[in-house]
N, C-alpha and C positions, 0 to 999 in steps of 0.2 A: 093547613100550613102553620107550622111555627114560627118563632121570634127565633132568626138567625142571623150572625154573628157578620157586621158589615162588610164589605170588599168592594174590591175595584169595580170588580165585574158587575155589582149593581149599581154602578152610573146610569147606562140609560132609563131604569124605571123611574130612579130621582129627579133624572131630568127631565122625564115626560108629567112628572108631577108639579115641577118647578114651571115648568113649562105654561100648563094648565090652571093654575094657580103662583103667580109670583110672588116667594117670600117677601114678607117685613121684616125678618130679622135676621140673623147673620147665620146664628146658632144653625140654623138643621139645613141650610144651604150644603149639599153635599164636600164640595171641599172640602168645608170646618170639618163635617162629620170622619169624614178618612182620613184628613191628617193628623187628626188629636184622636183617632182611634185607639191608638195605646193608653192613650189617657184614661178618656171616658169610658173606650169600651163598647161601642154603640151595640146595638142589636133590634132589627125591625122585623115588621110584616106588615101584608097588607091586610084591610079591613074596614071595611061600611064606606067603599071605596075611596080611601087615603092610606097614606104610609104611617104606619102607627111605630112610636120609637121608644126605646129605654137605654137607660148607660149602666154600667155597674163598675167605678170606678175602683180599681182596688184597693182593699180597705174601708171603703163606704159607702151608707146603705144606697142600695140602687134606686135610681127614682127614674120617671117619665118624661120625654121633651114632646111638645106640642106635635099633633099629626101633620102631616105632610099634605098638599094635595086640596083637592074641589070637592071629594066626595059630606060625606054627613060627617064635620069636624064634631060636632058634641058626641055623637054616637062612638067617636072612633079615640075620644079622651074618654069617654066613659069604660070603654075596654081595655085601655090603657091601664086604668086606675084597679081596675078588677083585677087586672091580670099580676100589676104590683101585688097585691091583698096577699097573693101566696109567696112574694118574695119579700116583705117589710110588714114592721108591725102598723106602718102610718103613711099610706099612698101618699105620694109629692109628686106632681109636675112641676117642671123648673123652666123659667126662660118663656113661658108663655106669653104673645103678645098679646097688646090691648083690644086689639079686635075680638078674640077668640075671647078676653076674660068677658065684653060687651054681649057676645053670646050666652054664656054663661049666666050672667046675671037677668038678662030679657027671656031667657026660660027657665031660670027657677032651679038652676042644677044645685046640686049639695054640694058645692067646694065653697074653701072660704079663699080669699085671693089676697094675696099680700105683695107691695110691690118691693122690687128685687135693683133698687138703683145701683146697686155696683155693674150690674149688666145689661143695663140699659145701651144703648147702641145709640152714637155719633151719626147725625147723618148732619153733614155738609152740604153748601151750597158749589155745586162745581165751577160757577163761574165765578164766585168767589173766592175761589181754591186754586183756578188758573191764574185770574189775574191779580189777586192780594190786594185788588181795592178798597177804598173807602178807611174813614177815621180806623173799625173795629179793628183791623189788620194791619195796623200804616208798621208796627213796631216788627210786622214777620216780613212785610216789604223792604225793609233796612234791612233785616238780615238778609233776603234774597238777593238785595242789591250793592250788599259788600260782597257776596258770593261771585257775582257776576265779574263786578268791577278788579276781582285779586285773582280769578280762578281761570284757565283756560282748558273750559270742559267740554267733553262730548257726552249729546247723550242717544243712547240706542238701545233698539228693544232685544229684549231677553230672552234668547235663543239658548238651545241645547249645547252649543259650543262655551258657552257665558260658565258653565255649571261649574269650574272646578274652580272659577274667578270668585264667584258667588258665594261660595258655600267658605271660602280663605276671607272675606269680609263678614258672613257670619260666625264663623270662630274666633276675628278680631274686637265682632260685639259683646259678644259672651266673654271674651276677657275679662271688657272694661266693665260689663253689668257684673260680672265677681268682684272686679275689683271695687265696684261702689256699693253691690252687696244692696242693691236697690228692687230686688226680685227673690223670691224663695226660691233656695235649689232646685228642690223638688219641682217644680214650677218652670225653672229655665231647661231644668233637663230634656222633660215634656214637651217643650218650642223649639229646642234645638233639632227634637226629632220631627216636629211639624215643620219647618222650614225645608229640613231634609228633604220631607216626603213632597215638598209643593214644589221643591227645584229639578227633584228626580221626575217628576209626574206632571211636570209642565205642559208638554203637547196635552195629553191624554185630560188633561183636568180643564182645558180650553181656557187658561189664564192669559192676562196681558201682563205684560213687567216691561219695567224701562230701567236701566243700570245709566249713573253716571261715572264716568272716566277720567279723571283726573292726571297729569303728567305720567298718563301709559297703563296707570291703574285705576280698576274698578272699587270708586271708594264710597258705592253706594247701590242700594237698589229698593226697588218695590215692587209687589206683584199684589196682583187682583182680576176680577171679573164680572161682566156684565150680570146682574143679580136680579133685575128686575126691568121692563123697557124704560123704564126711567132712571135706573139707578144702578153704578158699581158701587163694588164693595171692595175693598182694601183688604189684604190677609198678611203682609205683613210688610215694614220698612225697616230695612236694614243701615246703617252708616253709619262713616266713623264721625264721633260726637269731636273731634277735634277740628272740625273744619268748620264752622261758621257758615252756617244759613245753607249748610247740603240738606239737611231734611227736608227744609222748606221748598227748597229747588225740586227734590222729587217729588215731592207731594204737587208742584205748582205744573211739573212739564209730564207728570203723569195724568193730570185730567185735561193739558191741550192734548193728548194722545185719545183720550176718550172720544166715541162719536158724539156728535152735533146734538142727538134728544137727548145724551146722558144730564137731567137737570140736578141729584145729589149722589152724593157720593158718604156712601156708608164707612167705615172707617171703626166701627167696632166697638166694645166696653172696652171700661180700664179696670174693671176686678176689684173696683176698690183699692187700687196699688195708690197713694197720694202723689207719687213723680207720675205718674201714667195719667193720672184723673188732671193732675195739672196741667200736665202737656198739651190732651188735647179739649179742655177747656178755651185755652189759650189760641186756640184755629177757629174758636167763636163759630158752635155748630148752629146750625138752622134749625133744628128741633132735635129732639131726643126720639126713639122708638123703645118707649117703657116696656118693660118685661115684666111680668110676675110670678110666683111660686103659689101654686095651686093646693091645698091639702084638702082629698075627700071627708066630709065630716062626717062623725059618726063611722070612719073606715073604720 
């Protein structure tokens, strides 16, 4: 078997992997992988029984993301990194979590491990994210609670009928991010087709969303899914920035939508973007899920 080029159609192996082993991190949860496929590029296979992955985004050099799965993870970075050898002068795994660098270094492998904080992943407390309690939050409960007190909203989940509602408040975000010019083109281009693809592929991708409705219109939404038995993860939130304390409001009635064991709620990197990194700084996470960039030495 070779390294072939990712698709829909391989969801069930992802999930029986995910399944078997539940991600840490955002990165190779299959979603990310097939919406940002035009991006990165993905391409897998399997081996030393785990899903072994690389990107080759265009334009640069191609590097490896962490294996998928329960089987032999060193065995299955280690063929990773070989198999880069013949596409790059300098194997790199990206996005590795700290579990997997812990292996690494308690046997002895030849990578050196560098950490990667622009990509480090947000993981929240959910009941702190439904109910905005305590001093950390009292200033995102103000905003939830001017929302509440001026706004006569509905909120409801995110069906296939929602789509053309959806996708006319992600073209009103991508205005206002040109118009503040707070995102690299190239960049928004890329999310505008990952959002596409997570609203087109909603059933199929077994996301939750919840859209808010403001005087008739849909002037808001968020989608995600259960990523781990303790944990969702967020794939993206959409709204208009002119309304006062709507983000907060999805973010707070999309985790009373979560079941009962969800205890955090993943929510993502910020890329290093400074409005991104402040934003969600600012929702006061419950720890980080540190990533790293692996290069084989001596590759």
């Amino acid at each position: 078997m070779t390294f072939k080029p990712l698709t829909l159609e391989d969801q069930p192996v992802f999930r029986a992997a995910e399944a078997a082993t539940p991600p840490v991190i955002a990165d190779t949860v299959f979603t990310n992988l097939f919406i940002w496929r035009s991006y990165y590029r993905p391409f897998w296979r399997e081996a030393h029984g785990c899903l072994c992955l690389l990107a080759a985004p265009q334009g640069e050099e191609p590097f490896g993301l962490p294996p998928v799965g329960g089987g032999d993870q060193l065995a299955a970075l280690d063929f990773t990194a070989e198999t880069l050898k013949a596409l790059t002068s300098r194997p790199v795994i990206k996005r590795a979590p700290e579990g997997l660098v812990q292996k690494i270094k308690e046997a002895g492998r030849p990578y050196s491990c560098l950490s990667d904080r622009d990509n480090d992943d947000y993981v929240y407390s959910a009941e702190q994210l439904r109910t905005l309690g305590g001093r950390r939050l009292h200033q995102k409960k103000n905003h939830y609670n001017f929302f509440v007190s001026h706004n006569q909203f509905d909120c409801l989940p995110v069906t296939r009928e929602l789509a053309p509602e959806l996708l006319a408040v992600q073209e009103s975000w991508l205005a206002t991010k040109e118009e503040r010019e707070t995102v690299p083109d190239h960049h928004l281009l890329y999310e505008v087709e990952a959002v596409h693809e997570l609203i087109n592929h909603f059933e199929s991708l077994n996301q939750l969303g919840l859209a808010i409705r403001i005087d008739g219109r849909i002037a808001g939404f968020t989608m995600g899914e259960i990523m781990s038995p303790d944990t969702a993860l967020v794939h993206i939130e959409k709204a208009d920035y002119e309304i006062r304390g709507l983000f907060v409001a999805l973010s707070s009635h999309f985790c009373r939508q979560l079941p009962p064991d969800i205890v955090y709620v993943n929510r993502e990197q910020d890329l290093g973007l400074p409005g991104l990194r402040q934003s969600k700084e600012s929702l006061k996470p419950d720890h980080m899920r540190r990533k790293y960039r692996l290069t084989l030495e001596n590759g």
